[in-house]
C-alpha positions in Angstrom: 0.0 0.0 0.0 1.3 3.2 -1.1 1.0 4.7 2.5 3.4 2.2 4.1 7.1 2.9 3.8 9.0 0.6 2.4 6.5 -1.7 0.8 7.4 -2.4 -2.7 10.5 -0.5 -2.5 12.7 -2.5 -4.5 12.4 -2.0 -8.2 12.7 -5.1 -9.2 9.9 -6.5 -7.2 7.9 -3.8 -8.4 9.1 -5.2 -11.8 8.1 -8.6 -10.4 4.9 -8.1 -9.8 3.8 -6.3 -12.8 5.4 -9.6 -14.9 3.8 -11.9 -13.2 0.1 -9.7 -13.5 0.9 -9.1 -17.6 1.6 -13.1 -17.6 -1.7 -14.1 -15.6 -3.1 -11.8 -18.2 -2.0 -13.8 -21.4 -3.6 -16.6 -18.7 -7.0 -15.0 -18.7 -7.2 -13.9 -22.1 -6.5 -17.2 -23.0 -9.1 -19.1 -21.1 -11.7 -16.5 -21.3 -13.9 -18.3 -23.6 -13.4 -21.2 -21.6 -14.5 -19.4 -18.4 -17.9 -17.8 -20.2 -19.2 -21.4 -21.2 -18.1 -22.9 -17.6 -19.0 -20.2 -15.7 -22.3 -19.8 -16.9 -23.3 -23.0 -15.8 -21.6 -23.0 -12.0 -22.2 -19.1 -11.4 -25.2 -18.3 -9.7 -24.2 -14.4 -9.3 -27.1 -13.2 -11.5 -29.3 -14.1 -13.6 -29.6 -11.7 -16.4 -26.1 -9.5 -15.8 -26.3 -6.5 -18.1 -24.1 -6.6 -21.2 -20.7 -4.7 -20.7 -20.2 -0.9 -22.4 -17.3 -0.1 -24.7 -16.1 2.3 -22.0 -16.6 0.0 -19.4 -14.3 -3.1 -21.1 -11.9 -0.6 -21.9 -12.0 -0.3 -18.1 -11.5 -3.5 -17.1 -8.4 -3.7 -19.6 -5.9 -4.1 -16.3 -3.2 -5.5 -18.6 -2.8 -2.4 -20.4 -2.8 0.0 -17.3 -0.1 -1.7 -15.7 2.1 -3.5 -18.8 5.9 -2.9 -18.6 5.9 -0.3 -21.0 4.2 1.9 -18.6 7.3 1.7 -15.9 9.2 4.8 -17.0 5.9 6.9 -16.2 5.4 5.6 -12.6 6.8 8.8 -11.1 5.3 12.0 -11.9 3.4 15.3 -10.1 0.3 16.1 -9.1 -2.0 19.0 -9.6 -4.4 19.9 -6.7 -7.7 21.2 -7.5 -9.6 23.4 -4.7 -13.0 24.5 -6.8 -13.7 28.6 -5.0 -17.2 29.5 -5.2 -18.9 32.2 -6.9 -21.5 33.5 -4.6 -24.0 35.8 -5.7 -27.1 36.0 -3.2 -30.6 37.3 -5.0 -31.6 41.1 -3.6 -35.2 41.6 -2.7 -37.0 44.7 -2.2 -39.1 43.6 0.6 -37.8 44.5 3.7 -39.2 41.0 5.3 -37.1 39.1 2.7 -34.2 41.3 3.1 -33.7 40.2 7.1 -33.0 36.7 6.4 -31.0 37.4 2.9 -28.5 38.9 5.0 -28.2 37.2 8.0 -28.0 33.7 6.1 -25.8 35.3 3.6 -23.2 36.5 6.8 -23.7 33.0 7.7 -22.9 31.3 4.6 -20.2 33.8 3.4 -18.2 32.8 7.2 -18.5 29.3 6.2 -17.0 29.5 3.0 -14.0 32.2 4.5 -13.0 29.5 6.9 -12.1 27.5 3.7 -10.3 30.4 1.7 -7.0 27.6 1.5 -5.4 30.4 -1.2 -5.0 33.3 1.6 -4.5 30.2 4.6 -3.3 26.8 4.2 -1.4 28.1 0.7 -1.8 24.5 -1.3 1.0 23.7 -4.0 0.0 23.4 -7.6 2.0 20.4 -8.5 1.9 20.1 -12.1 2.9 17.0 -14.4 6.0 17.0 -16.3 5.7 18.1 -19.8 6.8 14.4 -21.2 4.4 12.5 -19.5 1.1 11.8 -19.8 -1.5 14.0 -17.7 -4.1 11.4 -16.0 -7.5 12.4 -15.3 -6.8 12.4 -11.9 -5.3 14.1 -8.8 -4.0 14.1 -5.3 -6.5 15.5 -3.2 -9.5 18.0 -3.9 -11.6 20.0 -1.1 -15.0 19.7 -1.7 -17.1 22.9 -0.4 -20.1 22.9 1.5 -23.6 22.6 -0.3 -25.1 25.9 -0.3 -28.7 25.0 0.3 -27.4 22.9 3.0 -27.3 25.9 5.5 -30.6 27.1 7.3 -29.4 29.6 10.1 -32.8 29.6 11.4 -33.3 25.7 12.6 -30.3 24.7 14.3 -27.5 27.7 13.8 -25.1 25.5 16.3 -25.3 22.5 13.9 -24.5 24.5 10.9 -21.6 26.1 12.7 -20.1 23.0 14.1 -20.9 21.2 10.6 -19.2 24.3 9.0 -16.3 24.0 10.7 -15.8 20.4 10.5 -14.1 18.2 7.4 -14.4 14.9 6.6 -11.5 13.4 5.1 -12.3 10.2 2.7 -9.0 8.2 2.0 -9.8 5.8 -0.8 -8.7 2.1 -1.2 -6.5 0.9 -3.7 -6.9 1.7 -7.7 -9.9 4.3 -6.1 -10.0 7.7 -8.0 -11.1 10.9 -7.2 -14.5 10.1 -9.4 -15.4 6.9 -7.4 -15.4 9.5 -3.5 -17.8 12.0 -5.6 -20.8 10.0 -4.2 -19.8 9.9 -0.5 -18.3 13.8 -0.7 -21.6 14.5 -2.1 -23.4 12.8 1.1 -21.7 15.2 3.3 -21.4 18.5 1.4 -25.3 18.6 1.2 -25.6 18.4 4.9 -23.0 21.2 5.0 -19.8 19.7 6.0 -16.4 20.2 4.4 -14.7 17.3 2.6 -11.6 16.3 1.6 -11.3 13.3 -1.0 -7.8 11.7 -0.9 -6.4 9.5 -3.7 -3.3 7.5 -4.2 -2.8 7.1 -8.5 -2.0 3.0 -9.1 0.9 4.1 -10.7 2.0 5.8 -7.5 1.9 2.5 -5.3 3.2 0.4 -8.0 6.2 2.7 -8.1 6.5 3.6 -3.9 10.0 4.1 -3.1 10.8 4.6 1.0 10.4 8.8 1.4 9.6 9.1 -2.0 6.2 10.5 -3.7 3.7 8.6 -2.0 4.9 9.9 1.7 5.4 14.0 0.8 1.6 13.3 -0.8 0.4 12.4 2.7 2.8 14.8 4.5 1.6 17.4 2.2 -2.3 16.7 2.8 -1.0 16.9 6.7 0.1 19.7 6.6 -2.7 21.4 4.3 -5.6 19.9 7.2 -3.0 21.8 9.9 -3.2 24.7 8.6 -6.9 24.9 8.3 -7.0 24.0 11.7 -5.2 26.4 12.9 -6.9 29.3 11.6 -9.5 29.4 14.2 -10.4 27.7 17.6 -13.2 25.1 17.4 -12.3 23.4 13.5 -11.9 19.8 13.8 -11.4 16.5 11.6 -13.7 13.4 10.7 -12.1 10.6 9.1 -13.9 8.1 6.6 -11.7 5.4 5.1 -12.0 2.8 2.7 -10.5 -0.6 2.8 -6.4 -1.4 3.4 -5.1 1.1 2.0 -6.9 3.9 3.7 -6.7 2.4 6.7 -3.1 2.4 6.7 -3.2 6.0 5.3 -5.4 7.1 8.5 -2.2 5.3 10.3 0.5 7.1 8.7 -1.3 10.6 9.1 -1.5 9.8 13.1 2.1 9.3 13.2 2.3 12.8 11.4 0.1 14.9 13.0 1.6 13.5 16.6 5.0 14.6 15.4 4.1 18.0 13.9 1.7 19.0 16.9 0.3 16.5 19.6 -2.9 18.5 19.8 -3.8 17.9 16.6 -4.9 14.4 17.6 -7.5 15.7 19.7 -9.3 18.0 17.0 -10.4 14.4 14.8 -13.8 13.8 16.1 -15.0 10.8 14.8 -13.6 7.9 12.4 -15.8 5.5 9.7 -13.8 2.9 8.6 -15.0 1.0 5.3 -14.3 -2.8 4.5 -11.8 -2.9 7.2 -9.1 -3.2 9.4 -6.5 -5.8 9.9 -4.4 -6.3 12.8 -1.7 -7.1 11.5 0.1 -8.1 7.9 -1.6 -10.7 6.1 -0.2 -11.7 2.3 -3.4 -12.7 1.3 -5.7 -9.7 2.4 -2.8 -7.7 0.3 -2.5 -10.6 -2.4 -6.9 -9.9 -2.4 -6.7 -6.5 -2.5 -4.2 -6.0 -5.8 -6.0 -8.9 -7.3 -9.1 -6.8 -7.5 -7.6 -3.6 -8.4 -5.8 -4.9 -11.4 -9.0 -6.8 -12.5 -11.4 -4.2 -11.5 -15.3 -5.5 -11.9 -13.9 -8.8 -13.4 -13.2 -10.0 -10.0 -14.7 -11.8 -7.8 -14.5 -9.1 -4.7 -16.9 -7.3 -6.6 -19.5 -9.8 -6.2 -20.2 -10.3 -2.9 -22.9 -12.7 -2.1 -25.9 -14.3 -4.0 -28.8 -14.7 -1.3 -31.7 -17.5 -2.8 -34.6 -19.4 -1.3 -34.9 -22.5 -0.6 -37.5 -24.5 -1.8 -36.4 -28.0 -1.4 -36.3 -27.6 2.7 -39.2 -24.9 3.5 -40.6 -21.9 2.4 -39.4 -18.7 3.4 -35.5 -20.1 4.1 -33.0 -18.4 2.8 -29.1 -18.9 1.8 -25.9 -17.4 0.7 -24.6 -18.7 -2.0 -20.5 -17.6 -2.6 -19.7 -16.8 -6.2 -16.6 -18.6 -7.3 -13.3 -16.9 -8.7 -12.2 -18.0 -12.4 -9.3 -19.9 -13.1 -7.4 -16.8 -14.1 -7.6 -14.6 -10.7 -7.8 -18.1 -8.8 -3.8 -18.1 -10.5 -2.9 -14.2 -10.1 -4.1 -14.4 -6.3 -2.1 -17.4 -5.5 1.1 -15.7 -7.5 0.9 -12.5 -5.3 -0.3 -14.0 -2.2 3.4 -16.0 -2.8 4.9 -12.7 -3.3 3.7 -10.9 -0.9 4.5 -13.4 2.1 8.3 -12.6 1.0 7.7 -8.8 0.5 5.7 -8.4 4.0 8.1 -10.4 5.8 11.1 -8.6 5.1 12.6 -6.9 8.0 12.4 -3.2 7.1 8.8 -3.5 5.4 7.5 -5.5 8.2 9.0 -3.4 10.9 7.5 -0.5 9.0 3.7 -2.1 9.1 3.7 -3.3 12.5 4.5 0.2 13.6 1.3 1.5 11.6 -0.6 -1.3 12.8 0.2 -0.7 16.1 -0.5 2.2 16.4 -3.9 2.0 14.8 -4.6 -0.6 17.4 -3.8 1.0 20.5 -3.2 4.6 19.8 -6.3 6.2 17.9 -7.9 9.5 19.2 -10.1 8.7 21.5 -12.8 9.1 19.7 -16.4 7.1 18.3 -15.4 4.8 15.9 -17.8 3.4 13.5 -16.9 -0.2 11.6 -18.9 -0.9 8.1 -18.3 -4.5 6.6 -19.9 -7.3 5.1 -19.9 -11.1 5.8 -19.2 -11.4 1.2 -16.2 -9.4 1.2 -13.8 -11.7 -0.4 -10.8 -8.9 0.8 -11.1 -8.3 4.0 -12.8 -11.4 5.6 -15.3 -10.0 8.8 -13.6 -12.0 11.7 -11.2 -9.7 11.0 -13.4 -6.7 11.6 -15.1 -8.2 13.6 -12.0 -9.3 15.9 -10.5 -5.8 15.6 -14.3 -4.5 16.7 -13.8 -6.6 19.9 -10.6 -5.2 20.8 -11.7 -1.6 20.2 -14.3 -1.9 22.5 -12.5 -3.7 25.8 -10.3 -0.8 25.4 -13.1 1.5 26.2 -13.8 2.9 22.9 -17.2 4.1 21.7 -17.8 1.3 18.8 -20.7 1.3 16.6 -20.4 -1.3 13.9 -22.6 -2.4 10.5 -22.3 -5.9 9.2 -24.1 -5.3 5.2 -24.1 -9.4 5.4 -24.0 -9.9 1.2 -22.3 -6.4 -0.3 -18.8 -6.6 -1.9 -15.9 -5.1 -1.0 -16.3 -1.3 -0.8 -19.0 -1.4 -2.4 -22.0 -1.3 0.3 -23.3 2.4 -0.4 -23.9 1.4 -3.7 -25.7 -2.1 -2.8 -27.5 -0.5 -0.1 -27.5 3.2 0.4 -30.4 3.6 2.6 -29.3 1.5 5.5 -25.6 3.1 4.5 -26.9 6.7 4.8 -28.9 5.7 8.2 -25.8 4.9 9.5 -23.7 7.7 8.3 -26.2 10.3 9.7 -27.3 8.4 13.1 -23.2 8.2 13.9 -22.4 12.2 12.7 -25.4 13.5 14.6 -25.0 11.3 17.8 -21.2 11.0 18.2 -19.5 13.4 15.8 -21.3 16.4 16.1 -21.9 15.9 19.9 -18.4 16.2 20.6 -18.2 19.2 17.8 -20.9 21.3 19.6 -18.9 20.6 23.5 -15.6 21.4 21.7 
């Protein structure tokens, strides 16, 4: 995982790992028509699956994002976008309109002031060199408050504390900035500030120890400090997704205890998506890669088929597992080999535990709420579920959401009622509790 130093930090088993995906390719290429025929029969993940778009099996095309020719490019800039809105409140000439204009205009315009980053936290424009490539993606981008989302005259403490609160979202592993819009979206309408953090595949593929990947999180660091710090009474919400922002949450802990131990005590609450683990495991990370190289052809992005029975009694239900093909069956056995070397070597290893560690017995103390499912084929629940346990001999506030059949980071999707139920129930009982007595 990008966030982690040392992991991957060896060229050549960088190089490794992207031969041995291109040559799993050839591998699934090869036995794809085999797979459709076979498949259909043992398969019981749907029954009428929509046919695939141009766009979306040019997608899926994980052997060209990652083939060898691509290794000269795995180490280039970024470009930060912060969107600044243009505000321009309607005038009225009646003098009963003209009250609330201004006083929810005063309202809104200190809301947005608190997140003027150009004259505060001073972001760096990195740009992409001229020779490469520019992708369609980027580090980070704030994501402002939802206009409509402000109503000064129901609950002016809310809005204030929501106003000076951001949520970061740390995405999982191939995630881009696109794939956060729908949970930034969830919290900018309800008038919070968010920050959606990506890592670029190229990026993790190419880590190098204090190289790229750890001045992108050091940088974001800092950026969130500075907001901070421009008034009393700001604070931090974290939302993560799967290994990889898991272990980024980690890694920004370590920072913001070495840049300023109070800093720890302004994050309010934490969500954590389709994870944790405890400690390294080659085939959670072997899982993980597996599905971000073959994107919706894998199996983590299945979950779970739930049937009746009707051979027992009626009204019994049951899970049925979909299967992996023969090709990711291959590609997760090859990287879950690789990765037991990688994870166990001393540096790397030393490097993770410490993370780990600390995510285990360090965290703010702060609510913590756990979202899983029982069908993710990445992060298997006794995990969570284990983690869960610990959390809460501790003395932590745990909530926690088993989704039962969703895939891997996929349960908003799946389910975005009971997801947004939870979501709101946690930010209104925990978060914005502790926001309000700050």
């Amino acid at each position: 995982m990008g966030s982690l130093s040392g992991l991957l930090q060896r060229p050549v088993l960088a190089a490794s790992a992207l031969a041995i995906a291109s040559v799993s390719a050839d591998c699934y290429d090869k036995s794809l028509s085999f797979l459709k025929s076979s498949e259909a029969c043992s398969s019981l993940d749907q029954s009428n699956p929509p046919s695939p778009s141009p766009h979306s099996l040019e997608e899926s095309n994980w052997v060209s994002q990652i083939s060898m020719s691509k290794l000269a490019q795995l180490s280039f800039f970024t470009k930060i976008h912060i969107p600044m809105p243009n505000i321009q409140f309607p005038t009225s000439n009646s003098n009963s309109n003209y009250s609330f204009i201004s006083s929810s205009s005063r309202a809104f315009l200190r809301s947005y002031r608190s997140a003027d980053l150009i004259n505060s936290a001073k972001p760096f424009a990195y740009r992409y060199k001229k020779n490469s490539p520019v992708p369609s993606d980027v580090l980070y981008r704030w994501h402002l408050p939802n206009p409509s989302s402000f109503n000064v005259s129901v609950d002016s403490n809310g809005s204030s504390a929501k106003s000076r609160t951001v949520v970061v979202l740390l995405g999982w592993l191939g995630a881009k900035q696109k794939h956060l819009n729908r949970y930034a979206e969830w919290y900018t309408s309800r008038g919070f500030h968010v920050i959606t953090f990506t890592f670029p595949m190229s990026e993790v593929l190419g880590y190098q120890v204090g190289g790229k990947a750890e001045k992108d999180v050091e940088l974001l660091v800092d950026h969130i400090a500075e907001w901070l710090e421009e008034e009393n009474g700001k604070n931090m919400v974290f939302h993560t997704f799967s290994n990889t922002g898991w272990l980024t949450y980690g890694v920004m802990l370590e920072k913001f205890g070495k840049k300023d131990c109070n800093l720890k005590g302004r994050i309010k609450g934490c969500i954590v998506d389709s994870a944790p683990v405890a400690a390294p495991d080659p085939q959670v990370f072997a899982s993980g890669f597996s599905a971000a190289f073959l994107k919706k052809n894998s199996v983590a992005t299945k979950g779970s088929v739930v049937e009746q029975e009707v051979d027992v009694k009626v009204g019994t239900r049951t899970s049925i597992e979909v299967k992996p093909g023969l090709s990711e069956t291959a590609l997760v056995f090859i990287l879950e080999k690789l990765f037991g070397v990688v994870l166990n070597h001393p540096p790397i290893n030393r490097r993770l535990c410490d993370v780990l560690s600390l995510l285990t017995s360090k965290q703010p103390s702060c609510p913590q709420l756990y979202i899983y499912s029982s069908a993710d084929r990445v992060i298997p629940s006794g995990y969570v579920e284990s983690f869960i346990e610990k959390q809460r001999k501790s003395g932590r506030e745990v909530r926690a959401c088993n989704f039962i059949s969703t895939p891997h980071v996929d349960h908003f999707r799946n389910d975005p009622i009971l997801y947004s139920s939870q979501l709101t129930l946690f930010m209104e009982d925990c978060v914005l509790t502790c926001c309000k007595s700050s």
